[in-house]
C-alpha positions as CSV (number, residue, x, y, z in Angstrom):
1,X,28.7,-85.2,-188.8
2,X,25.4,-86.5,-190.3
3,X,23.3,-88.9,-187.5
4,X,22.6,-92.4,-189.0
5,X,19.5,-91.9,-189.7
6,X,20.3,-89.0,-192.0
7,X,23.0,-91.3,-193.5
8,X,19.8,-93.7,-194.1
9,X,18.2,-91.0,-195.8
10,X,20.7,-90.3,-198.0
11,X,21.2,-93.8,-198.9
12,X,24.9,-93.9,-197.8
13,X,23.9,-96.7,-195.5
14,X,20.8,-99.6,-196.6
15,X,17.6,-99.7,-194.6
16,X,14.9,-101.5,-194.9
17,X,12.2,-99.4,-196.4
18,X,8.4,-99.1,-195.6
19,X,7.7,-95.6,-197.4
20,X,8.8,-92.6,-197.9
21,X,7.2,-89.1,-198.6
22,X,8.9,-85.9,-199.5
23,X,9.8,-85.0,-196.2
24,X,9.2,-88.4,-193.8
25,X,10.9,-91.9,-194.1
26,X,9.6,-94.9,-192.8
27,X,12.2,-98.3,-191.9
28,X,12.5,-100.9,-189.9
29,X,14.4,-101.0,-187.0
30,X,17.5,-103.7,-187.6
31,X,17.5,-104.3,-183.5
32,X,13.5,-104.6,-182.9
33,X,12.1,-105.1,-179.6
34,X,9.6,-107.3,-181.5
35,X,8.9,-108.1,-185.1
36,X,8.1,-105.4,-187.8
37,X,9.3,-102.7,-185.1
38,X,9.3,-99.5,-187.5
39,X,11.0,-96.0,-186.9
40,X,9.7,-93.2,-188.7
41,X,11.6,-89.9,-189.6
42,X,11.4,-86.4,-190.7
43,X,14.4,-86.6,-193.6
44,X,15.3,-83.1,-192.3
45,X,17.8,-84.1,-189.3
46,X,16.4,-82.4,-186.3
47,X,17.3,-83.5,-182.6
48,X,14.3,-83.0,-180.8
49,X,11.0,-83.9,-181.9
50,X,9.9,-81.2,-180.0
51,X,11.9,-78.7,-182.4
52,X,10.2,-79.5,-185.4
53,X,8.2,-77.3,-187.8
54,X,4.5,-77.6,-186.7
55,X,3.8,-78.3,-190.2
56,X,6.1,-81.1,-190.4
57,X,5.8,-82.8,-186.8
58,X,2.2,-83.0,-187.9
59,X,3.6,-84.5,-191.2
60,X,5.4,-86.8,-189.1
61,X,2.3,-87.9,-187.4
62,X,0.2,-88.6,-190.3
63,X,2.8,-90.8,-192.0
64,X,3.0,-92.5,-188.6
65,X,-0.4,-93.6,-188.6
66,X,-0.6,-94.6,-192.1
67,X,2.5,-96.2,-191.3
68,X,0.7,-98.4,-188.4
69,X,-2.7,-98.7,-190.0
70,X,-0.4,-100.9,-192.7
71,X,1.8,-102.5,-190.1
72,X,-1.7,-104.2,-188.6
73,X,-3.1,-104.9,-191.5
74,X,0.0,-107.8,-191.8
75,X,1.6,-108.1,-188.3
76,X,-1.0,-110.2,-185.8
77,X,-1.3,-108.0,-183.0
78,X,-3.4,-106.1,-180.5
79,X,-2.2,-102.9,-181.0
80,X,0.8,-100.9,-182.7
81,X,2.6,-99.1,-179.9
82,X,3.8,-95.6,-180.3
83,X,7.2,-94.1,-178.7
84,X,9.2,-91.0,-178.6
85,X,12.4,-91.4,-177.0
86,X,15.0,-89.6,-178.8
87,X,18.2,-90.6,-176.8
88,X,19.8,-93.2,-178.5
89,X,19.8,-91.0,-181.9
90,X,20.0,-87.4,-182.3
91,X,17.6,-87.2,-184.8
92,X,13.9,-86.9,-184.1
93,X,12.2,-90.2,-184.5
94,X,9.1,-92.2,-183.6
95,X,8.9,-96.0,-182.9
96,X,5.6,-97.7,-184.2
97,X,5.8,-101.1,-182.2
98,X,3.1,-104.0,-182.8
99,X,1.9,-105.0,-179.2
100,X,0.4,-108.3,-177.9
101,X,1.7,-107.4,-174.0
102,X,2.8,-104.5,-172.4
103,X,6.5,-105.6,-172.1
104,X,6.7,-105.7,-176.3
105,X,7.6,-102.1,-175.8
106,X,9.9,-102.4,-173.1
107,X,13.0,-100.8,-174.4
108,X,15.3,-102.0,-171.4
109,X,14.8,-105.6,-172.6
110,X,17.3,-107.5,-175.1
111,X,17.2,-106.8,-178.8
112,X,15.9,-109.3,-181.7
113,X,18.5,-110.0,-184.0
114,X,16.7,-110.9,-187.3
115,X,18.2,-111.6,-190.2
116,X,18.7,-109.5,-193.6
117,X,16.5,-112.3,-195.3
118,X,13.9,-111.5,-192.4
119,X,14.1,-108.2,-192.3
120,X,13.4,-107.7,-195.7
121,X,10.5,-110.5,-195.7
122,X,8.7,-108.3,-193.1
123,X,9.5,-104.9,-195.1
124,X,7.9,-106.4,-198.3
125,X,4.9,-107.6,-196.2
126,X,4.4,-104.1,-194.6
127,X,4.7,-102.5,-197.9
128,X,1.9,-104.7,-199.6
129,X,-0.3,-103.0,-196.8
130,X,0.6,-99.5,-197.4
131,X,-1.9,-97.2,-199.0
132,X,-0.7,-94.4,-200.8
């Protein structure tokens, strides 16, 4: 059975898109830790990130930081956070979190629940940023 995020891919279930290349996809996260909380994915479901291609975990990482360098451009913080915790999905991922303390990447803590309205509000503002 596909993961949800390959379900995402496929567009059998909506996301909230931030960019895509041929092989990564970039959305935000429906259950942030903090607002514009982005997960970015190789489109070819792999469990471990660990596992991937060398060609495309590199991949992965490049879109990640353009990723970020657009987050920051519209979401006021310090820093955007990076994590790689692949246990809640078994499909390779990497959280881009913007940071203004050390706890807005604490993953133990309670979930946002933001809207669809501002969800998408914050995915249109992060796309005006990207660079292509």
């Amino acid at each position: 059975m596909p993961s949800i995020f390959s379900r995402i891919v496929s567009g059998e279930i909506p996301s909230h898109k931030i960019a895509e290349t041929e092989n990564c996809y970039a959305f935000l996260d429906v259950f942030p830790l903090v607002t514009g909380h982005v997960l970015v994915i190789p489109k070819k479901e792999v469990d471990y990130i660990f596992d991937l291609d060398p060609a495309l975990l590199s991949e992965l990482h490049l879109f990640s930081q353009r990723v970020a360098k657009a987050m920051r451009k519209v979401i006021p913080c310090k820093r955007i956070g990076v994590a790689v915790i692949g246990l809640e999905v078994p499909h390779a991922h990497v959280h881009l979190v913007p940071l203004n303390h050390m706890g807005d990447i604490n993953f133990s803590r309670e979930k946002m629940k933001p809207s669809k309205e501002e969800l998408e509000q914050t995915a249109a503002l992060i796309r005006s940023a990207f660079e292509n």
